[in-house]
RODO-2510 file (C-alpha; in nm, 4 decimals, decimal comma):
residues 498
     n   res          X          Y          Z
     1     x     1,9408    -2,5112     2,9240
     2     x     1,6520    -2,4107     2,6337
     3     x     1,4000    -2,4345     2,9841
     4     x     1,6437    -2,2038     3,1674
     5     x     1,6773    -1,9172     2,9166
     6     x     1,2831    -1,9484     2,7807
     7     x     1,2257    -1,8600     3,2144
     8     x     1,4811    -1,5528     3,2068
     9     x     1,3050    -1,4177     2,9304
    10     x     0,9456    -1,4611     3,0408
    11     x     1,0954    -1,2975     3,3917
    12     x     1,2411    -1,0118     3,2006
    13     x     0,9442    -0,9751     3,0396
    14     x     0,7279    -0,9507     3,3559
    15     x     0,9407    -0,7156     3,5175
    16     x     0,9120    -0,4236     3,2500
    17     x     0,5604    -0,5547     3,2597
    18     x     0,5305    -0,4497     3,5653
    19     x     0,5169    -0,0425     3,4851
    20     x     0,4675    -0,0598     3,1065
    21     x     0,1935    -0,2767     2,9437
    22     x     0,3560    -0,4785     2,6712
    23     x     0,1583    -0,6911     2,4723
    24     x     0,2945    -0,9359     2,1531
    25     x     0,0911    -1,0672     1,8180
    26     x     0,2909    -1,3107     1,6009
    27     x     0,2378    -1,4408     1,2720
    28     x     0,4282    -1,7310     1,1805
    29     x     0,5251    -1,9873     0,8851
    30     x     0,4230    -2,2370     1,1841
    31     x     0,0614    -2,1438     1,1619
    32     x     0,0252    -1,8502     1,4273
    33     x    -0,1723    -1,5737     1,2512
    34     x    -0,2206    -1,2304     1,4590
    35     x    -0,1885    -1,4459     1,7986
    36     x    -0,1272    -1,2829     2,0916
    37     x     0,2148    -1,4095     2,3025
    38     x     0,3298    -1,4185     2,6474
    39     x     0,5689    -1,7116     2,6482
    40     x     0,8611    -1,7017     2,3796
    41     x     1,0969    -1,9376     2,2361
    42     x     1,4901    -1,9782     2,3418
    43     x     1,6865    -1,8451     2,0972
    44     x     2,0409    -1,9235     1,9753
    45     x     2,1203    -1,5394     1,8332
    46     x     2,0124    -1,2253     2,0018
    47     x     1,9233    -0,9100     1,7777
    48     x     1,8944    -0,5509     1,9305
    49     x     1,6425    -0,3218     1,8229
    50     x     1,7144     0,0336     1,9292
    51     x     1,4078     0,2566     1,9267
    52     x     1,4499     0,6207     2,0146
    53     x     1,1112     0,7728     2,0919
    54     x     1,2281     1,1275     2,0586
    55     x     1,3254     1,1178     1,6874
    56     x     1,0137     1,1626     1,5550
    57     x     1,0032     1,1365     1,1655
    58     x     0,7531     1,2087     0,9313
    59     x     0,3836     1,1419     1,0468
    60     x     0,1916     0,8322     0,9398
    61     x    -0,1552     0,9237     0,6946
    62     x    -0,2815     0,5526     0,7159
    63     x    -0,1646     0,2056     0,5376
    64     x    -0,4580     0,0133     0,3620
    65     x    -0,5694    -0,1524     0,0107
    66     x    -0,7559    -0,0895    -0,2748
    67     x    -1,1012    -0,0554    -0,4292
    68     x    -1,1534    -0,2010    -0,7617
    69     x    -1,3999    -0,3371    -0,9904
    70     x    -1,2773    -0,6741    -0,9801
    71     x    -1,2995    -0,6726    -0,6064
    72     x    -1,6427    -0,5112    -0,5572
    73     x    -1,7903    -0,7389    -0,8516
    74     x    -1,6521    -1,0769    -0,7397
    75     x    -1,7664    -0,9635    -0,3119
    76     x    -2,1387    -0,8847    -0,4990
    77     x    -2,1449    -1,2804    -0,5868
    78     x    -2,0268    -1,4161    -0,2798
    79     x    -2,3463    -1,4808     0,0113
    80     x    -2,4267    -1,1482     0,2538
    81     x    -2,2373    -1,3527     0,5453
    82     x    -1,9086    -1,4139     0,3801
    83     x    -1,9262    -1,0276     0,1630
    84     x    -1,9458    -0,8753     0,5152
    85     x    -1,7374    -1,1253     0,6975
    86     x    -1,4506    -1,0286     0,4085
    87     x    -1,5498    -0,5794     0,4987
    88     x    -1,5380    -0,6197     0,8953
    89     x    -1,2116    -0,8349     0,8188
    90     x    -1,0528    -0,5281     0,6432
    91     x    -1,2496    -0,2315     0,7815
    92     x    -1,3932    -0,3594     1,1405
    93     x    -1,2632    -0,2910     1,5074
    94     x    -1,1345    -0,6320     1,5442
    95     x    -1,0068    -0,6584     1,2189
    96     x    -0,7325    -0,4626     0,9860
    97     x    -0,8378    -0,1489     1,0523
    98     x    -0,7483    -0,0414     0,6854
    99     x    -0,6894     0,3712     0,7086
   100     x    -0,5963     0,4271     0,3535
   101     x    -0,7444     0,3138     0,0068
   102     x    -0,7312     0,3870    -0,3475
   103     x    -0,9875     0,2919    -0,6035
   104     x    -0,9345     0,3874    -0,9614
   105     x    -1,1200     0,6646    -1,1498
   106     x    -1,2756     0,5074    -1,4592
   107     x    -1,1950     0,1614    -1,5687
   108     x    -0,8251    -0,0255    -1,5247
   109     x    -0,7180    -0,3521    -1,5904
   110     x    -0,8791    -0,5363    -1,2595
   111     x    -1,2743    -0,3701    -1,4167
   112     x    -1,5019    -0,6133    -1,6670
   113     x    -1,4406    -0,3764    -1,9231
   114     x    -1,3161    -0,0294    -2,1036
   115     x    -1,5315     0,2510    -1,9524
   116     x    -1,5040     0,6358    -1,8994
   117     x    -1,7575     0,8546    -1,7009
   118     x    -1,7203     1,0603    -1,9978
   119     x    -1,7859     0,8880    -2,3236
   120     x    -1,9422     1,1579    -2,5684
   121     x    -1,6416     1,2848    -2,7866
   122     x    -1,6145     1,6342    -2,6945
   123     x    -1,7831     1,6950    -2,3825
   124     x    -1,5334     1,9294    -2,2458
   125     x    -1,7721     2,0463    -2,0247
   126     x    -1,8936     1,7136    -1,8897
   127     x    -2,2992     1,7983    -1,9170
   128     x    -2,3515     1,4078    -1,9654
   129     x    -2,0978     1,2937    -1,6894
   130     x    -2,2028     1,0060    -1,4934
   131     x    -2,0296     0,7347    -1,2533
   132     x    -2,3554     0,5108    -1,2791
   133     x    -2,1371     0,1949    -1,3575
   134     x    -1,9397     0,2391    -0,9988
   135     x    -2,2806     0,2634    -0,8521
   136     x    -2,3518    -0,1197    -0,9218
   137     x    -2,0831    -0,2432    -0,6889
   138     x    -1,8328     0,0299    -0,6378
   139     x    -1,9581     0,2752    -0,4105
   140     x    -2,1728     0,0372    -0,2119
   141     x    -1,8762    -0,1760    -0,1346
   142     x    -1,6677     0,1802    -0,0107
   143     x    -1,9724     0,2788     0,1192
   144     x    -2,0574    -0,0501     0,3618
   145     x    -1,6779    -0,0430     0,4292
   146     x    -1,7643     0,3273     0,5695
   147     x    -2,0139     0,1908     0,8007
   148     x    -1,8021    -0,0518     0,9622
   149     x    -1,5267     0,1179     0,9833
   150     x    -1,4812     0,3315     1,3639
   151     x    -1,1722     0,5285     1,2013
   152     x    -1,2804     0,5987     0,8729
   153     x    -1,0100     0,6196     0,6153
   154     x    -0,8907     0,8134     0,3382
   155     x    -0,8945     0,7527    -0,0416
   156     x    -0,6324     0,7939    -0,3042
   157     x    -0,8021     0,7964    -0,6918
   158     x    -0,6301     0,7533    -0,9967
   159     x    -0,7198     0,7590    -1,3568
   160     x    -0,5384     0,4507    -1,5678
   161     x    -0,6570     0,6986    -1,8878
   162     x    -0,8976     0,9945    -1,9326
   163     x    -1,1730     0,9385    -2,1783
   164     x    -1,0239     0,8274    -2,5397
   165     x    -1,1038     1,1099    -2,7003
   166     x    -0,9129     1,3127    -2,5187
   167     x    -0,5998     1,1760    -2,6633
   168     x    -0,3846     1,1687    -2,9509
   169     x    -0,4592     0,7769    -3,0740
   170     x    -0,8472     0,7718    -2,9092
   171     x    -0,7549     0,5259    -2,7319
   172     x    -0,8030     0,3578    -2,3966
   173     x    -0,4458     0,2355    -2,4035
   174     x    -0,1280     0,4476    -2,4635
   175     x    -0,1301     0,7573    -2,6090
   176     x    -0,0480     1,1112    -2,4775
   177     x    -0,3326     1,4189    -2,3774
   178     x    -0,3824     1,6213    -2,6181
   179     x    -0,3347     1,9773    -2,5196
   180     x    -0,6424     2,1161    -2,6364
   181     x    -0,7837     1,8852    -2,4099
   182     x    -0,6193     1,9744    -2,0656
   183     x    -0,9415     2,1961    -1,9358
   184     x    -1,1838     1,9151    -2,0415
   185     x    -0,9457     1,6802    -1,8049
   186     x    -0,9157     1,8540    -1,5597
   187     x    -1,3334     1,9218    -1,5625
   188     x    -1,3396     1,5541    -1,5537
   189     x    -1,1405     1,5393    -1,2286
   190     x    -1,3606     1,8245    -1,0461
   191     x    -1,6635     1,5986    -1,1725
   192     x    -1,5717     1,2743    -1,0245
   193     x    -1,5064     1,4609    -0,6968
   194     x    -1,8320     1,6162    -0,7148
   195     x    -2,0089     1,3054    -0,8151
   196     x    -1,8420     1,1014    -0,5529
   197     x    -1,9266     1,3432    -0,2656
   198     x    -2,2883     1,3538    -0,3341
   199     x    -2,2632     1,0125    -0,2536
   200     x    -2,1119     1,0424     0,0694
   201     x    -1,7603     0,9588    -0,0258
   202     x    -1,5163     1,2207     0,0028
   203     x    -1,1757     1,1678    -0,1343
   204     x    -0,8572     1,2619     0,0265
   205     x    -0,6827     1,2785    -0,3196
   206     x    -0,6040     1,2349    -0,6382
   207     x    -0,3026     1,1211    -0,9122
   208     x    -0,2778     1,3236    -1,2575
   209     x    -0,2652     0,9379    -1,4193
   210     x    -0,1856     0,5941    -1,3014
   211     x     0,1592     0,4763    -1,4505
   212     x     0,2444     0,7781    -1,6964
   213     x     0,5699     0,5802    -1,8075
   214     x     0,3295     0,3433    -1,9394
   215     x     0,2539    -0,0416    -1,8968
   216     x     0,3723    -0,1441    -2,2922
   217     x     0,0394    -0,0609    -2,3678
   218     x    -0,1071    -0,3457    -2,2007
   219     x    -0,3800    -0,2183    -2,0580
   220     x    -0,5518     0,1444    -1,9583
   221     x    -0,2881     0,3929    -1,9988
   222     x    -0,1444     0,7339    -2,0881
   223     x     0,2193     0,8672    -2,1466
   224     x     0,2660     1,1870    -1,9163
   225     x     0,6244     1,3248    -1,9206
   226     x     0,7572     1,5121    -1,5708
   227     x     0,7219     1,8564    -1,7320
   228     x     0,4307     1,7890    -1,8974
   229     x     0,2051     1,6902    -1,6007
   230     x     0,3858     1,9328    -1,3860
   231     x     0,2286     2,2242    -1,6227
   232     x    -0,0694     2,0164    -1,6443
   233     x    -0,1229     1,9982    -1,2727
   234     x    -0,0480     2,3632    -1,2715
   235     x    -0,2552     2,5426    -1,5251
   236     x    -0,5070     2,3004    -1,5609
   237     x    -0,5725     2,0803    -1,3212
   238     x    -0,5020     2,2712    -0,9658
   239     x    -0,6528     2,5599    -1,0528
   240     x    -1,0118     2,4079    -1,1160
   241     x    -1,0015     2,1680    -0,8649
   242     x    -0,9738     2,5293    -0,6034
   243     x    -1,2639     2,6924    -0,7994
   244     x    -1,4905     2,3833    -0,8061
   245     x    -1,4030     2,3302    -0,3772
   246     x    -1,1707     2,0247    -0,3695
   247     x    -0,8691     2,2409    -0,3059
   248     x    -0,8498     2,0874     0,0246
   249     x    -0,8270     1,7299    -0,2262
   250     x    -0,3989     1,6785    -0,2639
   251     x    -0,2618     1,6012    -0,5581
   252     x    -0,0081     1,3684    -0,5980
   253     x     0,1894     1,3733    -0,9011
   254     x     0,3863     1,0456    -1,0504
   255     x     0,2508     0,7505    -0,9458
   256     x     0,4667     0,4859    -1,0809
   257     x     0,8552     0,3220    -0,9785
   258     x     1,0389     0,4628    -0,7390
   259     x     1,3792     0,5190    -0,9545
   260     x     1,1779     0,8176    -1,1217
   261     x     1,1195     1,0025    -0,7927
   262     x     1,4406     1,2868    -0,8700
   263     x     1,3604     1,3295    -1,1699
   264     x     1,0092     1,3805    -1,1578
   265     x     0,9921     1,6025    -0,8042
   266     x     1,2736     1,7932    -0,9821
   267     x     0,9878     1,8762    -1,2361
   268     x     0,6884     1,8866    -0,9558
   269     x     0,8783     2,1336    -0,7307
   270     x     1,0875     2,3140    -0,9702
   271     x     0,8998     2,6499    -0,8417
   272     x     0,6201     2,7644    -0,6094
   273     x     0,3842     2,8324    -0,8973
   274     x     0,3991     2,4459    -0,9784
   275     x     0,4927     2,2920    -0,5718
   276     x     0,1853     2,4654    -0,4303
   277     x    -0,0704     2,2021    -0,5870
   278     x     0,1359     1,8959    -0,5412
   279     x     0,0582     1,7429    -0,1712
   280     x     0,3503     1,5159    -0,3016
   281     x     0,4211     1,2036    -0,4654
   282     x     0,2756     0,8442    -0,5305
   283     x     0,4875     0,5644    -0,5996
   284     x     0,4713     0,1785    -0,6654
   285     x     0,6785    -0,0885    -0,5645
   286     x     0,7318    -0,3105    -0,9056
   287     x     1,1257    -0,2341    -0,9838
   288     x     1,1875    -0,5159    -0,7308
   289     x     1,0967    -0,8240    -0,5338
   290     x     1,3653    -0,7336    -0,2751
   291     x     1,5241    -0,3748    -0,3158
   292     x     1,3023    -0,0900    -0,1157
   293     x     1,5077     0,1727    -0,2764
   294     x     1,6129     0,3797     0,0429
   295     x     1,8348     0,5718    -0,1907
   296     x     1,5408     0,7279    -0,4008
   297     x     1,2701     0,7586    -0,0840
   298     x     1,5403     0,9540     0,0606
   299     x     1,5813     1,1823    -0,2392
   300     x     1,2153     1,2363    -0,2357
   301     x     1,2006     1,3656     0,1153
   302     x     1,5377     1,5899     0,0777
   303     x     1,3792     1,7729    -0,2613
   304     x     1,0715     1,8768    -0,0315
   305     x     1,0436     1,7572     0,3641
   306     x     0,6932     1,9269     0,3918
   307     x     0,5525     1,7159     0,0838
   308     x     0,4264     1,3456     0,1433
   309     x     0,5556     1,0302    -0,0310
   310     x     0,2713     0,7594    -0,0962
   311     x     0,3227     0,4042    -0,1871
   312     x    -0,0196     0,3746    -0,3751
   313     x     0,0116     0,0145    -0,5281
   314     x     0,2005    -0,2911    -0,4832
   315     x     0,0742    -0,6378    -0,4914
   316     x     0,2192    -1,0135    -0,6246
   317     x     0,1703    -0,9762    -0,9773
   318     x     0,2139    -1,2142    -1,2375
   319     x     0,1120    -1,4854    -1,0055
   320     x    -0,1469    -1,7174    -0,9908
   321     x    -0,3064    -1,7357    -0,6396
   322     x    -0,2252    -2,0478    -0,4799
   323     x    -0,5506    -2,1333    -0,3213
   324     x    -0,5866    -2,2568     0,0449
   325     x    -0,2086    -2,3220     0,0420
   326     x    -0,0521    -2,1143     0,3194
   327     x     0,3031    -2,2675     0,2986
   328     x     0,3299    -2,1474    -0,0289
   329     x     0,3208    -1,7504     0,0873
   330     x     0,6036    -1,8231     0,3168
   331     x     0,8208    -2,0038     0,0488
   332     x     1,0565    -1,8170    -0,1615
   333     x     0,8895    -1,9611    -0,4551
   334     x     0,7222    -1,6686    -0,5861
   335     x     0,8104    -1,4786    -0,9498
   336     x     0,7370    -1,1498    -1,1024
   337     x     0,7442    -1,0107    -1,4284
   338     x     1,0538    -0,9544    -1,3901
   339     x     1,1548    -1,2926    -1,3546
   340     x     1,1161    -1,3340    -1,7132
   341     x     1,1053    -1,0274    -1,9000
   342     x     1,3588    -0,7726    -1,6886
   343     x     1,6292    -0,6922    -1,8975
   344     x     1,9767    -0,8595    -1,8353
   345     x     2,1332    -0,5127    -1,5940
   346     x     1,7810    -0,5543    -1,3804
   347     x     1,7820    -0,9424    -1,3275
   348     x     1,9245    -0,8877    -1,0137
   349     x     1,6351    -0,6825    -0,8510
   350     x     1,4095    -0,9588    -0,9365
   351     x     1,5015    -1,2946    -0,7538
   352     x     1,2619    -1,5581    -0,6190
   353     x     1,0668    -1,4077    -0,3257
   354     x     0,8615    -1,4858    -0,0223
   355     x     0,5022    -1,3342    -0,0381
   356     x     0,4815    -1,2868     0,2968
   357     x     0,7818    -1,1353     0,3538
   358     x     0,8005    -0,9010     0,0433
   359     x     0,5068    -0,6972     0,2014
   360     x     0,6423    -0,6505     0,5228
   361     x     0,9820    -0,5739     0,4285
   362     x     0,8626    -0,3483     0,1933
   363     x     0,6340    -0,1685     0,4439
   364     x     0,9281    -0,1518     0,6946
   365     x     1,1743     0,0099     0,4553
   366     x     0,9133     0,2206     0,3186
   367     x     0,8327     0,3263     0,6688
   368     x     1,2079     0,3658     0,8002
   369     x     1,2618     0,6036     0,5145
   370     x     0,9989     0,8889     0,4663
   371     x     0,7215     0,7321     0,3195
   372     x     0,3654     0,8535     0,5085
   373     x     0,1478     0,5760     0,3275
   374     x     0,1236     0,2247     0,2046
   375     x    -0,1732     0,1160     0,0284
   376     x    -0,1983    -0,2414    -0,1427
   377     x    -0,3630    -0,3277    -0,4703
   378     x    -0,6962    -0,5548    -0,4731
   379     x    -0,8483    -0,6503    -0,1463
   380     x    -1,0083    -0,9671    -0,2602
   381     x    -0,9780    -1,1692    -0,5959
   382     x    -1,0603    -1,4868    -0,7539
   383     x    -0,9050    -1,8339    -0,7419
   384     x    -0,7542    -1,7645    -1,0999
   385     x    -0,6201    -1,3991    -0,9875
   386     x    -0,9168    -1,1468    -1,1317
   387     x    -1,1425    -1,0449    -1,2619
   388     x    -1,0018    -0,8442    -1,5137
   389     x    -1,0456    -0,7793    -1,8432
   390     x    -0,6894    -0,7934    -1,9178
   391     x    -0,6077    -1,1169    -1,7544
   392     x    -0,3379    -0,9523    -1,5844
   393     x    -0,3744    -1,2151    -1,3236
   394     x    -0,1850    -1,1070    -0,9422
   395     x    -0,2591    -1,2417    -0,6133
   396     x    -0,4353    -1,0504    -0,3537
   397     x    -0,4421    -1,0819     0,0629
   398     x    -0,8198    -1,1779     0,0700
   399     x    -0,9358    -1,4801    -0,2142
   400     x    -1,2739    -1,5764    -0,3032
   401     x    -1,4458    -1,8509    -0,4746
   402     x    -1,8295    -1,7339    -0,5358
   403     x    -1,9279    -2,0789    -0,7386
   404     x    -1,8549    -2,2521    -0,3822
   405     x    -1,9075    -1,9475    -0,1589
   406     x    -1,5567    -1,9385     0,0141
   407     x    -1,3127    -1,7262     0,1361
   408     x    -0,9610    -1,7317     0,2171
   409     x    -0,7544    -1,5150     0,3729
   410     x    -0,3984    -1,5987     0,2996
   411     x    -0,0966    -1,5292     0,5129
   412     x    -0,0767    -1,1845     0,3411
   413     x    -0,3916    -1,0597     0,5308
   414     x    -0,2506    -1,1377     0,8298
   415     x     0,1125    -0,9887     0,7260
   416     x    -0,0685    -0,6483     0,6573
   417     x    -0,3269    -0,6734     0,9478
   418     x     0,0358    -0,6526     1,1723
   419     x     0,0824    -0,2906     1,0243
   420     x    -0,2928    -0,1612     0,9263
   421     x    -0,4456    -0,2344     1,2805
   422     x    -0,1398    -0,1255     1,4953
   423     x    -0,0106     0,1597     1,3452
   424     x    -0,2497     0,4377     1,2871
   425     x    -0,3175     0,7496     1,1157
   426     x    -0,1535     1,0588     1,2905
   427     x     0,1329     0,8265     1,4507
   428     x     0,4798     0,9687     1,4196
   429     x     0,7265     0,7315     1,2676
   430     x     1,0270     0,6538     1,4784
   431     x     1,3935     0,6777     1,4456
   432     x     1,4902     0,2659     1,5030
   433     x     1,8338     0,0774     1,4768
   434     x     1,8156    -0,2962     1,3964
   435     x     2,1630    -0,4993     1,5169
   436     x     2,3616    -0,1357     1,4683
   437     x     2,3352    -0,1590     1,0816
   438     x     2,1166    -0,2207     0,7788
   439     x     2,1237    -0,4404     0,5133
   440     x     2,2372    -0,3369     0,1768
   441     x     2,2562    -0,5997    -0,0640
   442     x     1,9864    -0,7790    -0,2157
   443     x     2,0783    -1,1292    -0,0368
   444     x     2,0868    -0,9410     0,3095
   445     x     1,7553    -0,7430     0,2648
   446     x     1,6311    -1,0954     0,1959
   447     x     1,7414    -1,2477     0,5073
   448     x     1,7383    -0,9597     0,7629
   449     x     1,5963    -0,9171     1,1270
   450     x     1,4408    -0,5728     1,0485
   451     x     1,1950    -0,3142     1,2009
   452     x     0,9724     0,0053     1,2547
   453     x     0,8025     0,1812     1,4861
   454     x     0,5391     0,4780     1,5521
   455     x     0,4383     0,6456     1,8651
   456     x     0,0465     0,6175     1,7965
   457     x    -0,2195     0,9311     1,8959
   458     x    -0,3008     0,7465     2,1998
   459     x     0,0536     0,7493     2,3423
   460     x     0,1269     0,3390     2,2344
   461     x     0,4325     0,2871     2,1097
   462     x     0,3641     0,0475     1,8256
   463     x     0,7103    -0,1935     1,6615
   464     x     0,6796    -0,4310     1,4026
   465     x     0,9695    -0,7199     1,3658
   466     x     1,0477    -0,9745     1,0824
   467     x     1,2360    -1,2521     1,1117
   468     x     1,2909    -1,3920     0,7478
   469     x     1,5352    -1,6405     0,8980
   470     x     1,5305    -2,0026     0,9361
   471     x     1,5401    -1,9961     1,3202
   472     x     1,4139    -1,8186     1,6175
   473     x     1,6027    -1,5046     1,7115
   474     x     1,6145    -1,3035     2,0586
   475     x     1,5210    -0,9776     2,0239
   476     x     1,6580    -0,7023     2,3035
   477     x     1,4190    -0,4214     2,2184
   478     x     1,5468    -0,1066     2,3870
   479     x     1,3003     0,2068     2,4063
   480     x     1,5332     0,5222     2,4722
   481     x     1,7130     0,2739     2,7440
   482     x     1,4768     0,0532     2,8637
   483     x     1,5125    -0,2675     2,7872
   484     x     1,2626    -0,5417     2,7343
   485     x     1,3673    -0,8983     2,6319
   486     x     1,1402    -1,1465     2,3934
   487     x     1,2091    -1,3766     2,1120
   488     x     1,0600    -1,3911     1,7466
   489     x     0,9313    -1,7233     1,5856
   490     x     1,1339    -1,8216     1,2745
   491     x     0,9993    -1,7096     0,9568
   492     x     0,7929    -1,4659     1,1217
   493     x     0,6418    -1,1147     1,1684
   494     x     0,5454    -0,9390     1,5136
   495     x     0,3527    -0,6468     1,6842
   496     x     0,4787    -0,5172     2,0067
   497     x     0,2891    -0,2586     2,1363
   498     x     0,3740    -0,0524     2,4286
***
């Protein structure tokens, strides 16, 4: 019987074959990672997967990871072969084809130390600016990722804190900006762009501050209220970034959980004066292992359709990397801060997860609800989960041992290789219906067939599945009537392109 069905499935397959090329990449908890299909397993259960290519939603600006001290530093020890084998794997043809970044403007918790391009109390004018400690390993890691790179990509940069002095407890960590110091801040902004450019790297945008609810003072900070940066951005901050040339550079405002997007686009696009500057908003991903917070994307999108919504950092914090272990990242055995510390009324949002699968399902749900962007935290990091000063240890797609000179690319890579190198910049996001409904609680988005899809510049239609259950499932993907009948791996994600 299982020969009989896996043949009318591989003969359904043909047959739209025939007119439309269809090609499949799976990545599996079985050990398939990116491989390209033609022959699919029987399945018991059959999910539909609706895809109408004429609802075109918002359009895609790239999906990627991020640039950081820790990441450039710990590349610089590893041999020439393995550094570049690590920036074709992100940035080549045949790799990820990463399209969006972020590095971070001065120094956060994954840098050696506490730095500022701006040290010298008082230099509001920034006459002694310099980025000289990116140019050690930085820059030439963005810059060799440039070269390899056929796309390009575009950069987010954030600030975790402006220079100390600037605010109220001269501090690196907490604190607010003191108003006498909004000019010099904003200088400082126009300055890095300048600085960068002369370099070669030009930077797509910018965030006011990284986290302005704060991180308990953990690490690089500073406390910006909604109103606050609002003004900020629009007295300060957009206005010299026009008359220095990097008003083409957006500015997106927040930058932190995604249950503060109302109340802080109510502030960013309360009037013209203040919405003209604002390109739109950043967000992170850290209120939950499971929950992608349709709700509040949605909300985001409704206060201002023509602005963009960025996911500019997510990654598996408060973990330990497990090294050369790949069942581990498709176990639900991983734990976030919130498994210990959430208070009692947010337990619930932080259950037991599987790595694998909390990327992708966060990308999809980003995806299927307005956001234009998805950018990961560290590329690479060590066996112990840094560098970093703060020891704020997280796991990362790409790991590296430079005592022993290896590298290993975890199931992660591969889990945001199915999005990076098939959807691209400029594709139009889909309207797509999984099994006629979506999941809504926590245990459901946990176990769900889901999906998304773009119709890319070059006409492919591009859908990504996951199958987080514990068997194979048929999939009866139907593009605006056509049918085409496959099967997805258990514990699984997979590319269809069109």
């Amino acid at each position: 019987m299982k020969t009989k069905v896996l043949l009318m499935m591989a003969l359904a397959l043909q047959a739209c074959s025939q007119k439309d090329s269809i090609k499949v990449w799976e990545t599996n908890s079985a050990g398939d990672q990116l491989v390209e299909k033609t022959e699919f397993a029987p399945a018991e259960k059959t999910v539909t997967i609706e895809v109408n290519s004429q609802e075109e939603r918002q359009t895609l600006v790239g999906i990627g990871g991020s640039f950081t001290e820790a990441t450039s530093s710990l590349l610089a020890r590893l041999s020439k072969e393995n550094r570049q084998k690590v920036i074709d794997a992100y940035f080549g043809p045949d790799g990820a084809r990463y399209s969006l970044t972020r590095t971070h403007i001065g120094s956060c918790d994954f840098s050696h130390g506490h730095y500022s391009y701006a040290p010298e109390k008082d230099d509001t004018l920034m006459e002694h600016f310099s980025i000289a400690v990116d140019e050690e390993t930085l820059l030439p890691l963005i810059k060799d990722a440039q070269a390899v790179s056929k796309d390009g990509f575009k950069i987010v940069s954030s600030p975790w804190s402006p220079p100390a002095w600037m605010k109220d407890n001269q501090s690196d960590i907490g604190g607010h900006l003191l108003p006498k110091y909004q000019q010099a801040f904003a200088n400082y902004f126009a300055k890095y762009l300048e600085a960068y450019k002369a370099k070669g790297v030009d930077v797509w945008a910018v965030t006011p501050i990284n986290e302005p609810l704060g991180n308990n003072n953990n690490w690089e900070s500073m406390y910006f209220d909604p109103g606050y940066e609002a003004a900020f951005v629009r007295d300060y901050m957009g206005p010299t970034l026009e008359k220095a040339g990097f008003g083409d550079v957006k500015i997106l405002g927040y930058d932190q959980n995604r249950a503060g997007i109302p109340e802080w686009t109510d502030a960013m696009y309360a009037d013209e004066a203040t919405s003209k500057y604002f390109g739109g908003v950043a967000i992170h991903w850290y209120e939950s292992t499971v929950e992608w917070f349709p709700e509040m994307l949605s909300a985001g999108h409704e206060k201002a359709p023509d602005k963009l919504i960025i996911e500019t950092e997510g990654c598996v914090d408060a973990e330990v990397p497990h090294w050369k272990d790949d069942a581990w990242y498709w176990r639900a055995e991983g734990t976030d801060w919130g498994w210990d510390w959430a208070p009692d009324d947010q337990k619930h949002l932080h259950p037991k997860y599987v790595p694998v699968f909390r990327y992708a399902r966060d990308i999809i749900g980003c995806l299927n609800n307005w956001v234009s962007g998805w950018i990961d935290w560290n590329m690479v990091l060590d066996r112990q989960g840094g560098p970093g000063w703060a020891k704020n240890w997280c796991c990362a797609p790409v790991l590296a041992d430079a005592e022993t000179d290896e590298v290993y690319f975890t199931p992660m890579y591969y889990a945001m290789a199915h999005f990076s190198r098939f959807l691209r910049p400029d594709a139009k996001v889909l309207g797509v219906k999984v099994g006629g409904a979506e999941p809504t609680t926590i245990e459901e988005k946990g176990k769900a067939v889901m999906a998304t899809a773009v119709r890319n510049p070059d006409g492919s239609l591009a859908v990504v599945v996951i199958n987080q259950g514990s068997e194979p499932v048929g999939l009866d993907l139907a593009v605006d009537g056509k049918h085409y009948t496959l099967s997805i791996a258990k514990e699984a994600i997979q590319t269809i392109v069109i």
